[in-house]
MARBA-3410 file (N, C-alpha, C, O; in Angstrom, 1 decimal):
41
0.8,-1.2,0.0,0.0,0.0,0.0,0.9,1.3,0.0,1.6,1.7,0.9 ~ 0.6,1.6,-0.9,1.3,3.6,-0.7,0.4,4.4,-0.1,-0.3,5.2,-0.7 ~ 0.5,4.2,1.3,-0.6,4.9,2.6,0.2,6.4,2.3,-0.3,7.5,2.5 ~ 1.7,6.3,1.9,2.7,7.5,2.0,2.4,8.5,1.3,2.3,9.6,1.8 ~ 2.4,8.3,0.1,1.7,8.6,-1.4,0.4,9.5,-1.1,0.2,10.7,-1.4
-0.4,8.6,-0.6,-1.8,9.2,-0.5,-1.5,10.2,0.7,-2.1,11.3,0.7 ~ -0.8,10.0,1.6,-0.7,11.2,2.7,0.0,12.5,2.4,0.0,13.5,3.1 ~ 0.8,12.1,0.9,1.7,13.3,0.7,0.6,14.0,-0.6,1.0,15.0,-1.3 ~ -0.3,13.7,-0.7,-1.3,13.9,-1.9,-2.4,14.5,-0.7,-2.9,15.6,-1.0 ~ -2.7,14.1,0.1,-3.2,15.5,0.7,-2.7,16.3,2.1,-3.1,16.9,3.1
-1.9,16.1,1.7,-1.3,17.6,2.5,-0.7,18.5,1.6,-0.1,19.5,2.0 ~ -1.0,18.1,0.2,-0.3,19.2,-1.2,-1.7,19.7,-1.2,-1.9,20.9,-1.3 ~ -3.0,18.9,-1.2,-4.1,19.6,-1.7,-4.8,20.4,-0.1,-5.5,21.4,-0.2 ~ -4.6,19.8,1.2,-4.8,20.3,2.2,-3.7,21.9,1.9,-4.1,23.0,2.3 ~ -2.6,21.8,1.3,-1.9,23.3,1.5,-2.5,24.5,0.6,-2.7,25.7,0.8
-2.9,23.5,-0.7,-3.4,24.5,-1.9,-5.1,25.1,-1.4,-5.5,26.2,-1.8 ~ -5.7,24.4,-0.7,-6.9,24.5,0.1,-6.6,26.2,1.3,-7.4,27.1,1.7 ~ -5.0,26.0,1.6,-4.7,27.2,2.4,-4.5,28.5,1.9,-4.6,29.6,2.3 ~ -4.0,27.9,0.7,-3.7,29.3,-0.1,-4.5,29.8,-0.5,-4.6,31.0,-0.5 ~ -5.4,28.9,-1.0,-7.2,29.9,-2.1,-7.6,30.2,-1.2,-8.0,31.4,-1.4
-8.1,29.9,0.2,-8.6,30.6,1.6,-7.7,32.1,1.6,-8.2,33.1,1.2 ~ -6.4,31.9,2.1,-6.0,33.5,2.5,-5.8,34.3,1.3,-5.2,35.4,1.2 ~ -6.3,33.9,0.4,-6.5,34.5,-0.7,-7.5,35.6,-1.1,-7.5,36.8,-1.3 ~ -8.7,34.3,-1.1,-9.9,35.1,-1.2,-10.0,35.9,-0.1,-9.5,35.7,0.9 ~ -11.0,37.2,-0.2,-11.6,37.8,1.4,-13.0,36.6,1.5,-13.5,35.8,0.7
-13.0,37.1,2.9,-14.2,36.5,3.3,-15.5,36.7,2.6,-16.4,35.8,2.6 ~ -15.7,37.8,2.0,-16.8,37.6,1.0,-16.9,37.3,0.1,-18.0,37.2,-0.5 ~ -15.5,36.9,-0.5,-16.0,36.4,-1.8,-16.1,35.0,-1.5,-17.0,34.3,-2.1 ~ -15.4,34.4,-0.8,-15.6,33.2,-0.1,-17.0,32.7,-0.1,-17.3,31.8,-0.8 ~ -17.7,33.4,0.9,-19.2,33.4,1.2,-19.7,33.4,-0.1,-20.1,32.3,-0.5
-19.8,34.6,-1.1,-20.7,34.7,-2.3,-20.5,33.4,-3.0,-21.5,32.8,-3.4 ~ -19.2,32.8,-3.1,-19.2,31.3,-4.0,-19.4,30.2,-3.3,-19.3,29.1,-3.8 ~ -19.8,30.3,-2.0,-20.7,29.5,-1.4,-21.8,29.6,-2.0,-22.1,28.7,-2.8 ~ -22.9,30.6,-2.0,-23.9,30.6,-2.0,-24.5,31.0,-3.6,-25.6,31.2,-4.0 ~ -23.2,30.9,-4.2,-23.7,30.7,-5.6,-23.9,28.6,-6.0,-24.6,28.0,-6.8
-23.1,28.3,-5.2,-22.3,26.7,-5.5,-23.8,26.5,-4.9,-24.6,26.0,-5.8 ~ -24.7,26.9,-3.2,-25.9,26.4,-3.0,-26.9,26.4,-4.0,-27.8,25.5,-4.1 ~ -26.9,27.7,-4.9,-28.0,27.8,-5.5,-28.1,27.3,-7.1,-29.0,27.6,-7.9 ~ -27.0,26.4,-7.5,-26.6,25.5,-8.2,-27.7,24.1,-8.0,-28.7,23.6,-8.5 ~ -26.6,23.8,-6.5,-28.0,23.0,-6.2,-28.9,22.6,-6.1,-29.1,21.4,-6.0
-30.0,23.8,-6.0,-30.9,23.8,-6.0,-32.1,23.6,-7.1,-33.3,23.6,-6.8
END
């Protein structure tokens, strides 16, 4: 099993996950949530 592999594959996408966070502001954050919900729907 490459348990290693798969743990080093997300902690690249857990980091890339950090960066589009302090990236965006918090509202735009929020607005593409609530566009993504009304997709949804």
């Amino acid at each position: 099993m490459e348990f290693g592999h798969q743990e080093h594959l997300a902690v690249e996408f857990f980091n890339s996950l950090t960066i589009a966070y302090q990236n965006k502001t918090f509202r735009g954050k929020l607005l593409n949530t609530l566009l993504k919900f009304k997709k949804f729907k």
